[in-house]
C-alpha positions as CSV (number, residue, x, y, z in Angstrom):
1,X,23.2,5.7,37.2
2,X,23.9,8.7,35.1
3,X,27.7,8.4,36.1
4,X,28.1,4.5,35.4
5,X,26.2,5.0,31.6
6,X,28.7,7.7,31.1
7,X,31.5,5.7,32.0
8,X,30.2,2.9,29.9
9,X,29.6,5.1,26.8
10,X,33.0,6.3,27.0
11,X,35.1,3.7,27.5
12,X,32.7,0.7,25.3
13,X,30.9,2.9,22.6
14,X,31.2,-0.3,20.3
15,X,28.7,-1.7,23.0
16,X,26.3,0.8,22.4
17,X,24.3,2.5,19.8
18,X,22.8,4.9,22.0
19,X,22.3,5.3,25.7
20,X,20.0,7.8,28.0
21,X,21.6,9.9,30.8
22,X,18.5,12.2,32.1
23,X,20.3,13.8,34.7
24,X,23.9,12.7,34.6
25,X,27.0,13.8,36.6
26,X,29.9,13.1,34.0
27,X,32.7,16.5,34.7
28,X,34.0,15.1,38.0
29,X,36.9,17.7,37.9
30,X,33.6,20.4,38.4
31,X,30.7,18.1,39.8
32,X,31.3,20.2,43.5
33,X,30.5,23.4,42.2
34,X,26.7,22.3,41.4
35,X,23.8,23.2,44.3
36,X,24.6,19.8,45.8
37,X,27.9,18.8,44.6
38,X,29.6,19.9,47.9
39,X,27.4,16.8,49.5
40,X,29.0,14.8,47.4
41,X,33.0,15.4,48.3
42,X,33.3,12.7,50.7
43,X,31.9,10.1,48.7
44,X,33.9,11.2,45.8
45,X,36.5,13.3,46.7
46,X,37.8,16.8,46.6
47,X,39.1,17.3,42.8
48,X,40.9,20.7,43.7
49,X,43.6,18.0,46.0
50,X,45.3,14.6,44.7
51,X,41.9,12.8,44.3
52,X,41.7,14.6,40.9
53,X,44.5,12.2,39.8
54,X,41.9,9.4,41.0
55,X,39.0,11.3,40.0
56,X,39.9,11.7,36.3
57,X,40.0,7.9,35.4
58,X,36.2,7.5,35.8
59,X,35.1,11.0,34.8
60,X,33.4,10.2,31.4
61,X,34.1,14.5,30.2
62,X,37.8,13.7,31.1
């Protein structure tokens, strides 16, 4: 959920006055280097290869 708010912050602020991300994983470019972010690569992809360049356009910190 915390991904999607981001994402919807970022790209439609003038939908929102405020929003609440408790635990939210919004640096994509990074996300793998957290205690389970390497669980995550293959439903995201690996951001140090070409799926940055997919990656990046729904990464709200990018």
């Amino acid at each position: 959920g915390g991904l999607l708010m981001g994402n919807m912050y970022t790209m439609r602020p003038d939908l929102w006055g405020a929003i609440h991300c408790a635990v939210p994983l919004l640096d994509m470019k990074r996300y793998h280097t957290l205690l389970a972010g390497a669980s995550w690569m293959a439903e995201y992809g690996d951001p140090d290869t070409d799926d940055w360049e997919f990656l990046q356009k729904f990464s709200p910190y990018h």
